[in-house]
C-alpha positions in Angstrom: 9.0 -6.5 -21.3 8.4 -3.1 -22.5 11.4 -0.4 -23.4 10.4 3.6 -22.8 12.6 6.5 -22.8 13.0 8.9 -20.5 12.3 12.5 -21.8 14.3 15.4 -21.5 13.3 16.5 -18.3 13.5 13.1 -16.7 9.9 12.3 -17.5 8.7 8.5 -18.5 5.4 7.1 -19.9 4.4 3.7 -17.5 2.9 1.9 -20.8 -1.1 1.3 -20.3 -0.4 -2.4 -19.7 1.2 -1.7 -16.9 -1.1 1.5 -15.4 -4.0 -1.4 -16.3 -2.2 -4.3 -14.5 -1.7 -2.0 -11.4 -5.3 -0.4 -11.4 -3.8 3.2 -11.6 -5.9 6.3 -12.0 -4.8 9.6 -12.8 -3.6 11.5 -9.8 -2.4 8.3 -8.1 0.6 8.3 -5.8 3.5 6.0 -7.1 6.4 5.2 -4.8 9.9 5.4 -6.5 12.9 3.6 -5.0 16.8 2.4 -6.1 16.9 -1.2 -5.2 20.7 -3.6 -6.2 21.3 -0.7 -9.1 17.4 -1.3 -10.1 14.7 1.4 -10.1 11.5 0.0 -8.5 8.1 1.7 -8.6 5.4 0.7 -6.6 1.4 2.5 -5.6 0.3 3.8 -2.7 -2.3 0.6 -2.1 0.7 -1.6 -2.9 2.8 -0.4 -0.4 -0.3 -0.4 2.3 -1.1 -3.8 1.6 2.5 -4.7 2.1 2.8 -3.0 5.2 -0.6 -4.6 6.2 0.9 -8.4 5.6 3.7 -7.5 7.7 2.3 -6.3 10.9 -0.5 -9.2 10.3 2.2 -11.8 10.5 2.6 -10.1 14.3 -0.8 -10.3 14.8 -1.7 -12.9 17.5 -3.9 -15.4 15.9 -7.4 -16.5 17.2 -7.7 -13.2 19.1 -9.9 -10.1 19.0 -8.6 -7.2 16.9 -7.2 -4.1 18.9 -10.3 -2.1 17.5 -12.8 -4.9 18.3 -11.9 -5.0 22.0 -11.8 -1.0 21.7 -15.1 -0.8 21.0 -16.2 -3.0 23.8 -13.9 -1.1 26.1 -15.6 2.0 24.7 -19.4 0.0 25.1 -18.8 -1.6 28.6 -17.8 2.1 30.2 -20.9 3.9 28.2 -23.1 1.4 30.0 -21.1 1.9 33.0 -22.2 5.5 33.1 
C-alpha cells in the first residue's frame, strides 16, 4: 500500500511501482471512475482487454472469426469477378 497526497489543484503522483506494474508511458490515457465510495483508475489497454474478454465470452466457440469469413467473402467475390 502506498499513501500520496493530492496537490492543491487536485493533482496526484501514481508512485513508479505502480506506473511500472501497469507498463505506463508518458502520455498514456488513464481511465478514472467512483466505484462503492472508492476511486478506481484503470489504462486504456486495461479497459480494451476487458472489453475484449467480455465480448469473447459471446463468441461462438469452434467457429471462424467475423473477419476471417470477411475476408473469404471479400476473396470468393474477387474471384467471382
Amino acid at each position: 500500500m502506498n499513501i500520496v497526497s493530492s496537490l492543491s489543484n487536485g493533482r496526484t503522483v501514481i508512485p513508479a511501482i505502480f506506473r511500472q506494474q501497469l507498463s505506463m508511458q508518458d502520455g498514456d490515457q488513464l481511465i478514472w471512475s467512483a466505484r462503492d465510495g472508492e476511486l478506481v483508475v484503470t489504462t486504456r489497454h486495461a479497459q480494451l482487454a476487458r472489453a475484449q474478454a467480455l465480448f469473447q465470452s459471446f463468441a461462438p466457440q469452434n467457429s471462424p472469426s467475423a473477419a476471417d469469413e470477411l475476408i473469404a467473402e471479400r476473396r470468393a467475390a474477387a474471384d467471382s469477378e
